[in-house]
Each structure stands twice: as C-alpha cells, then as structure tokens.
N, C-alpha and C positions, 0 to 999 in steps of 0.2 A: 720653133724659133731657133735661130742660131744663137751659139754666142757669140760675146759680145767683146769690147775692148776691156783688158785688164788694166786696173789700175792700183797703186798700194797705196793701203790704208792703215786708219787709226785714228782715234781720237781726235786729233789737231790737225786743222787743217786751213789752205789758204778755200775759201768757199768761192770766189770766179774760177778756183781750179775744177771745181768737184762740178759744179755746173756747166762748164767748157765739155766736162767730157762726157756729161749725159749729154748735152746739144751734139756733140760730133756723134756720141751712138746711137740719137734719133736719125742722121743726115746718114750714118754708116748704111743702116738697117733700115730701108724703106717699107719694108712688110711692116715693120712694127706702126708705123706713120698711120696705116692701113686699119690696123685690127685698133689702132686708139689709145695703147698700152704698153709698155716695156718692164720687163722685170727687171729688177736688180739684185745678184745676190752681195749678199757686204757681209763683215766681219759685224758679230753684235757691237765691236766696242764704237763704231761709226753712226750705229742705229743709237748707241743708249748714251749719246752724246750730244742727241736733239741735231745735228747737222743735217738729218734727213727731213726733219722735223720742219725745221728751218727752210730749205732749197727747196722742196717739191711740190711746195704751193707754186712757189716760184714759178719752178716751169712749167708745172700745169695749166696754169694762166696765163705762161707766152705762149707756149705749142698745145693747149687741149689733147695733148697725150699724157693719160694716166700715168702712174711710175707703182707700181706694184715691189715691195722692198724686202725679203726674203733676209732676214739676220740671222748669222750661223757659223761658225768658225770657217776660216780660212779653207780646211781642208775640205768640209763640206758644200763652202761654198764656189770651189771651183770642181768638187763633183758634178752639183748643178748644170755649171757651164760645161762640161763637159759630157753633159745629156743633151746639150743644147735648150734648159731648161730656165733659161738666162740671155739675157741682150746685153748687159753689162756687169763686170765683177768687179769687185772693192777688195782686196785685199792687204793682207801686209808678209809677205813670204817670198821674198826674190827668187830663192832656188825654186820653190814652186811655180810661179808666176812665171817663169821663164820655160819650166819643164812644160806644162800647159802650152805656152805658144809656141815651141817646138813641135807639140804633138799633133801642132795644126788646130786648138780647140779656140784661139783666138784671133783676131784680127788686128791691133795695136797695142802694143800697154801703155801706158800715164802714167808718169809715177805724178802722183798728186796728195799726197797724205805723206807724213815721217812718224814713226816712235819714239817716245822717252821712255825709256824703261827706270824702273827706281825697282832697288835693294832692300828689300826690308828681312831680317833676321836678328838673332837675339840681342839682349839687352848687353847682355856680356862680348857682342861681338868679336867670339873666338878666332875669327882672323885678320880683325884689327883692317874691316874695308872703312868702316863711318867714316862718312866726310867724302870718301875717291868722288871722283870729277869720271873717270873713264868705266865704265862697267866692265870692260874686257878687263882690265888690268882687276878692278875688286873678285872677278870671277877666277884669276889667274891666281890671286891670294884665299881667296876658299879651298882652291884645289892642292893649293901647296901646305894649308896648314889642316889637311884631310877634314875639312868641317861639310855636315853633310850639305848639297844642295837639292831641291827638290822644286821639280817642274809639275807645272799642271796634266802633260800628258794628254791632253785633249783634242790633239791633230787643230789645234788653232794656228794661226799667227804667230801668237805670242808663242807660244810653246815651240814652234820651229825656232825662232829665234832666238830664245831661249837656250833649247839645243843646241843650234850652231855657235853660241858664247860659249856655253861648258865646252864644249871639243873644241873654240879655241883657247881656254884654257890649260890644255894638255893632261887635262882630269881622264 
C-alpha cells in the first residue's frame, strides 16, 4: 500500500473534516477501493477520544471499505507511512508532517485537527505561570525562573511540541 495523505491531529476535532479526508484517501488510493480496506495510522490521543469510534461506522456503511486504525505516537505512526504501511496518517507534528512530504512519503496533508495543551506543575508554582492564557509565554517563565520542565520523551506529537515550546523558550 502506499501512503497516504497526512493530516494533524488531536483530540478535537471538526468531524466533516476527519471524514472529508478519509473519503479523499479512498478516491486518492484506488487499490485500496479494491482490496475493501484502508489503514489509518493516527496518534492514540485521536483513537482514545472515540472520534474513530464515532466516524468509521460512518463510512463503512457509505463506501463498504473497511478502515483498519493503527494508534501509536506520531513518530511511529509516520514510520508506518513511511513503510508505506498506511493509506492515511493522523498526526499532530508540523516539522515532522512536512519532513515526511518532502521525503516524498505522502501525497496531500489536511490539516484537520488542532491542540490545546494545558500546564500542570506544582502547587507552589515556582515560576508564577497559573492563570497564563499563552503557553509559549508560561514556558518562557519556567525557563527564566530555572524551574525544571519535563517532557514525556516519547517520539509523540505531543512531545515534538512540547520540545519545540521549550527551545522557544530560550531554555
């Protein structure tokens, strides 16, 4: 199978978006039409959010193509696609997502999902973020009042993202 079109994800999402763009990478990918079935790889937080749960009755009962759902971090799940091991990927990691369709592993992206990320550290809030409205800005005052911060590390989404806040921090 090839891959498929990327799209970023997360949690919330508008759902005629997420469905638009499995139907475009049924019509992309005619072999899949063929074999009955298309894989998706997606980020867990999209699987464990019940949106898949939700849509893929959906279109399996307009198009009689199975959707086979593959949950796994970001990074893993544009390895997939990048086995060609995937028809469609769900992600949330722009520098990745774009590194990927440079390298030729995709065919469109969607951006069709956004993040909210939320701050939670101690009670005592040593660098005085509670309350910020802007996470770059609370991430910019963690690193100025040297309070530790600590990423999950898990080649996810989240964890890119994550990443790329602290280095714009100037931590």
């Amino acid at each position: 199978m090839a891959s498929g079109i990327l799209g970023r994800g997360a949690a919330f999402a508008t759902t005629w978006r997420l469905l638009l763009a499995l139907f475009i990478g049924c019509a992309v990918f005619g072999a899949q039409a063929q074999d009955r079935f298309i894989t998706v790889a997606s980020t867990t937080s999209t699987e464990d959010s019940g949106l898949f749960g939700y849509l893929v009755p959906i279109f399996e009962k307009k198009t009689g193509i199975q959707v086979r759902v593959l949950a796994l971090g970001t990074g893993q799940a544009l390895d997939v696609g990048r086995r060609g091991d995937a028809d469609v990927v769900f992600v949330h990691a722009k520098a990745a997502e774009e590194k990927f369709m440079a390298e030729g592993h995709g065919v469109k992206r969607f951006p069709v999902m956004y993040n909210d990320f939320v701050l939670i550290g101690p009670k005592s809030d040593p660098a005085k973020v509670a309350g910020s409205k802007n996470i770059l800005e609370a991430m910019i005052k963690i690193a100025a009042a040297e309070s530790p911060f600590v990423s999950r590390g898990d080649r996810s989404g989240t964890h890119m993202a994550e990443l790329e806040l602290w280095r714009g921090s100037g931590a």
